[in-house]
C-alpha positions in Angstrom: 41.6 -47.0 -9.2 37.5 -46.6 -9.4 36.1 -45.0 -6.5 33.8 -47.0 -3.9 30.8 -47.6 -5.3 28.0 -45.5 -3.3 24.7 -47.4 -2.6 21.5 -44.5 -2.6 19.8 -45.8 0.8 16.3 -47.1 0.1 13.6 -44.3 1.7 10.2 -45.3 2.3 8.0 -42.4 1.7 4.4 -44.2 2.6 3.7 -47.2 4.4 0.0 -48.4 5.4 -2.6 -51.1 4.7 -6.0 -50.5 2.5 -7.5 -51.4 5.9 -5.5 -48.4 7.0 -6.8 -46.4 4.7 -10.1 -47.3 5.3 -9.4 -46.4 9.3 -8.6 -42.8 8.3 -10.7 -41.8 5.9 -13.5 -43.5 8.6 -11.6 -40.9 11.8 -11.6 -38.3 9.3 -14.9 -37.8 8.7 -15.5 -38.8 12.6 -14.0 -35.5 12.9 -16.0 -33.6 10.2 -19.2 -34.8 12.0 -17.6 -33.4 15.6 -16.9 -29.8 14.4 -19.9 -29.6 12.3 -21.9 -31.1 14.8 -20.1 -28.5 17.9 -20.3 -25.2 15.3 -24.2 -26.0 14.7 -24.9 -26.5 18.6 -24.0 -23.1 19.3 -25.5 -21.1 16.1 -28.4 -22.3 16.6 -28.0 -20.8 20.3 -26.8 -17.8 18.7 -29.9 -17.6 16.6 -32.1 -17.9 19.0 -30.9 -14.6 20.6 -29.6 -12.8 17.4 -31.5 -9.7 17.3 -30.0 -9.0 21.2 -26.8 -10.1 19.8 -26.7 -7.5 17.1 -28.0 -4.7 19.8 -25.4 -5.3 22.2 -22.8 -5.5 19.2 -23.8 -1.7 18.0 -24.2 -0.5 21.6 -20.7 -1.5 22.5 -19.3 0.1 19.2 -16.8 2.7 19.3 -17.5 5.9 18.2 -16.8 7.4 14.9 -12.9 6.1 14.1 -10.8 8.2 11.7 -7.5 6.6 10.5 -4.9 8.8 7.9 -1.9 7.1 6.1 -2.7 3.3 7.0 -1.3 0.6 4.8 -3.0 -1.8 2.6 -1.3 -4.6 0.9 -2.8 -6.8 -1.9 -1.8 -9.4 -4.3 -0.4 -7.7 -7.9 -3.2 -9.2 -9.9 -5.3 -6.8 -8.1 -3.0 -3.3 -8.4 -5.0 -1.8 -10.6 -8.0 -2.0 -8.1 -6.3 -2.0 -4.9 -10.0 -1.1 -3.1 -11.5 -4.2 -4.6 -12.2 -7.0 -2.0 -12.6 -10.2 -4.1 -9.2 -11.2 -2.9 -11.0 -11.9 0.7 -13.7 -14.3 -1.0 -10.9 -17.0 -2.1 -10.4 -20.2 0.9 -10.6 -19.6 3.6 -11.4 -16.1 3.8 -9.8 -13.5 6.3 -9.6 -13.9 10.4 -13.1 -11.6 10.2 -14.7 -13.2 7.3 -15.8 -16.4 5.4 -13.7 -16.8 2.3 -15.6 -19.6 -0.4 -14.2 -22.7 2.0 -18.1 -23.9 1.7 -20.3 -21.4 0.3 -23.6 -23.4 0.1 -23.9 -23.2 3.7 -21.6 -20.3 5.0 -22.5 -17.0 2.2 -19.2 -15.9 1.8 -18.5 -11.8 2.4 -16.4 -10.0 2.0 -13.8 -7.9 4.1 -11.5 -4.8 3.2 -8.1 -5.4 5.6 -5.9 -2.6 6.3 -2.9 -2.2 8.9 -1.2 0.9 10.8 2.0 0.5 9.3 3.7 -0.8 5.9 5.6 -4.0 7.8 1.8 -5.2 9.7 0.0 -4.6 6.6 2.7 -7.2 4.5 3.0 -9.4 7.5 -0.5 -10.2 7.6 -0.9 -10.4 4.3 1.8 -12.7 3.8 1.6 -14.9 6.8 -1.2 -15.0 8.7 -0.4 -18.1 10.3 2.7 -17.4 12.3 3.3 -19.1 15.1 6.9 -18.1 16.0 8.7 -14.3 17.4 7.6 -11.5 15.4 10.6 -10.6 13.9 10.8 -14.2 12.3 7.5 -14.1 11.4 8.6 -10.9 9.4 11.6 -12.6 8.2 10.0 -15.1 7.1 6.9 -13.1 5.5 10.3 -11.1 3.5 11.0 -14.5 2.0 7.8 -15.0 0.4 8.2 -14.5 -3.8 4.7 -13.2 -4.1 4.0 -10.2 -6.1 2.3 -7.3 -4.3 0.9 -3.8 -3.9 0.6 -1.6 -1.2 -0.6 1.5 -1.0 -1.8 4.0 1.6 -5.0 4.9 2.8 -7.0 7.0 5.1 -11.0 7.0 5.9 -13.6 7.7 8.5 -16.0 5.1 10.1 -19.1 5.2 11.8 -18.9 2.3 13.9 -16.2 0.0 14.4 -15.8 -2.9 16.8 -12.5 -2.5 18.9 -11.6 -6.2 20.4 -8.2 -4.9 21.2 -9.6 -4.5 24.8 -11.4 -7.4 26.7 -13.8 -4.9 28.3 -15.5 -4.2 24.9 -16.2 -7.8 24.8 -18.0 -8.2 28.5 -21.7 -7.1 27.3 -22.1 -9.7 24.0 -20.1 -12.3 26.5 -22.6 -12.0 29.0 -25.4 -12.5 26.7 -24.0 -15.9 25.3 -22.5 -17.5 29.0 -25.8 -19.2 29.4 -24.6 -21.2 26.4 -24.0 -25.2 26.8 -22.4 -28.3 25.0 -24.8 -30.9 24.4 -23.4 -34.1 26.8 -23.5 -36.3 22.9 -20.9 -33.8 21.4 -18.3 -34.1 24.6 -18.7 -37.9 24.7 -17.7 -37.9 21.0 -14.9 -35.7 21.8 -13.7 -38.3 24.5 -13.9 -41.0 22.3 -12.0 -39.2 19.2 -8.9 -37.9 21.8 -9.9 -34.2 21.6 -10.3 -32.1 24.2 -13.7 -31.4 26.0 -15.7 -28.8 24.0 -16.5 -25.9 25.5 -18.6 -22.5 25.6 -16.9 -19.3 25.9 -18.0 -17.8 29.3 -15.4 -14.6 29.7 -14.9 -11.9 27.9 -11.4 -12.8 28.1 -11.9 -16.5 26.5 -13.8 -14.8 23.8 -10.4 -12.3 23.3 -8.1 -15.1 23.1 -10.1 -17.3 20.2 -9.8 -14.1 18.5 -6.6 -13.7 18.4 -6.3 -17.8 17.6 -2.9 -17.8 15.2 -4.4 -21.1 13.7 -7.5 -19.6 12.9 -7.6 -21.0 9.1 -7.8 -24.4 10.3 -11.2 -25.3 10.9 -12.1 -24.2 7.3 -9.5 -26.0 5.5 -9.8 -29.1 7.1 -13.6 -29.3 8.3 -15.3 -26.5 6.2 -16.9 -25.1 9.0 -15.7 -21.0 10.0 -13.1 -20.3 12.8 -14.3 -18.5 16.1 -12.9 -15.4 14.7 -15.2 -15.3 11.4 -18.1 -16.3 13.0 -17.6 -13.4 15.1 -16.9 -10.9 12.2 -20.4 -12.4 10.9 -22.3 -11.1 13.4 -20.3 -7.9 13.2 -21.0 -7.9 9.7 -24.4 -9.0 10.1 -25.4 -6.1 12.5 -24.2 -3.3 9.8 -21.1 -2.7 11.8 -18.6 -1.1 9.2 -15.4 -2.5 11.1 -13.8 -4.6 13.4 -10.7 -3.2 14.9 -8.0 -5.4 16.6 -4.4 -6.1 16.9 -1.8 -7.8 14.6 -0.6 -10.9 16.6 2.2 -10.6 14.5 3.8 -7.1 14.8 1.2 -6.2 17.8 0.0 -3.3 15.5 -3.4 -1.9 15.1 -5.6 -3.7 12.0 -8.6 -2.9 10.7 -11.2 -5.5 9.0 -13.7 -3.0 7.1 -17.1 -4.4 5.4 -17.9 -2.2 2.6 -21.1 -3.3 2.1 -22.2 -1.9 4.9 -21.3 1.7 4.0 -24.6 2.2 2.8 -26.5 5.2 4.2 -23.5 6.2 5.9 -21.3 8.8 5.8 -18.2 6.3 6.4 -15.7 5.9 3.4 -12.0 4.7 3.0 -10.4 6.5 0.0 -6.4 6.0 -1.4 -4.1 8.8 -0.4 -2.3 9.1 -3.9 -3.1 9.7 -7.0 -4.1 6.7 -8.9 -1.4 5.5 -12.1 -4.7 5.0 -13.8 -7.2 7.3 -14.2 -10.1 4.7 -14.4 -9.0 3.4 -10.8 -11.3 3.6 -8.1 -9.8 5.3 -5.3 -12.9 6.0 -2.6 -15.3 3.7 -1.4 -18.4 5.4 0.2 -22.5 4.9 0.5 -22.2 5.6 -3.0 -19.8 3.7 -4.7 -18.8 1.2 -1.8 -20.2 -1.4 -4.5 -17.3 -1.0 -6.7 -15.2 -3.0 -4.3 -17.0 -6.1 -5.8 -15.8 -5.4 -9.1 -13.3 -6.9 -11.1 -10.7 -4.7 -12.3 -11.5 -6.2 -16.5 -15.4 -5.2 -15.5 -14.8 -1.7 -14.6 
């Protein structure tokens, strides 16, 4: 006796019109104009005040910030060279700089990200967009076949931003809260379904976009930076070596360090063990802090 034949149901994967094609590809750049038109209202704001900006930036800074056996987790290509930063350059960047998402008008720069513990330090390196518990996000960041590295630092910096705390945030909050949304760019909003746009106006607003778990999004899909990078640009910008803030996966204490701006300094980050190489760099200071930039194969 044959068994029943078994009809394969028919799935339809896409369904749409070339008129509907048409109709997204028009909303889609609708919404390219919005955030571009929204992120260049307020720089230009921002510009407009930028050298108070970078003053109340350093005068809020933390004093000098040692930290001894923190982790540091990078991708294997990069092993050999776990001090080099170019990893931070590829789209979108980190959550405190721009990656190459659209370097013609955001200069990418670079950022060197290390974490208090080994499990922060792969969790944020492995999934940076979690939006669920902790410990999923770590199971979830155990899944992931990517080759790594990690390997433990320590260091000394001059200045470092802490936006763990609200309070650190009050002074540069108070000199933007005169900021406004042109009355164009909320009636576009309106007529495209978003929400209203709006200016951060407390230091606690400001705290929360930084901690934004979606904070990729912007670049990928509207090649404009997150509210997170634009802060670490100014950061960057006003020769702050660091921005320290917390994991919002683990809840763990991260650091986003700028090499570049170790110069005339007496700041460094440096590996704790001895290298398997003896060509490795393993400190970056105001004198060699431009190694980071290099290639492994150009060393």
């Amino acid at each position: 006796m044959k068994p029943p034949r078994v009809h394969s149901p028919t799935v339809l994967l896409e369904h749409g019109t070339l008129a509907d094609l048409k109709k997204a590809k028009t909303r889609q750049a609708e919404y390219e104009r919005y955030y571009w038109d929204y992120h260049f209202a307020l720089q230009y704001q921002r510009d407009k005040v930028k050298d108070q900006i970078f003053e109340v930036l350093n005068a809020a800074c933390s004093s000098a910030f040692s930290f001894s056996a923190w982790q540091r987790s990078v991708k294997y290509r990069y092993g050999l060279h776990p001090l080099c930063v170019i990893g931070s350059l590829v789209e979108p960047g980190g959550r405190f700089n721009f990656g190459d998402f659209n370097p013609q008008t955001f200069e990418p720069f670079p950022a060197l990200y290390v974490a208090e513990d080994k499990s922060t330090a792969i969790a944020e390196h492995l999934l940076g967009e979690a939006e669920r518990e902790s410990s999923t996000a770590w199971d979830q960041a155990l899944t992931k076949s990517t080759s790594i590295t990690i390997v433990s630092v320590s260091g000394s910096l001059e200045k470092v931003f802490d936006v763990r705390q609200a309070a650190t945030l009050r002074s540069f909050v108070k000199l933007i809260a005169a900021f406004t949304v042109p009355d164009s760019l909320k009636l576009m909003a309106r007529r495209l379904g978003l929400a209203e746009p709006l200016a951060v106006k407390t230091a606690k607003a400001l705290k929360t976009s930084l901690e934004d778990k979606k904070w990729r999004r912007s670049a990928m899909l509207f090649d404009v930076p997150s509210n997170p990078q634009i802060f670490g640009h100014l950061i960057y910008s006003s020769k702050i070596e660091a921005v320290l803030y917390r994991s919002v996966i683990t809840a763990k204490d991260c650091l986003a360090i700028y090499p570049r701006n170790f110069a005339e300094t007496t700041s460094y980050i440096q590996l704790d063990d001895t290298a398997p190489i003896a060509d490795t760099p393993t400190r970056l200071d105001a004198q060699t802090w431009g190694v980071s930039e290099v290639a492994w194969k150009d060393l």
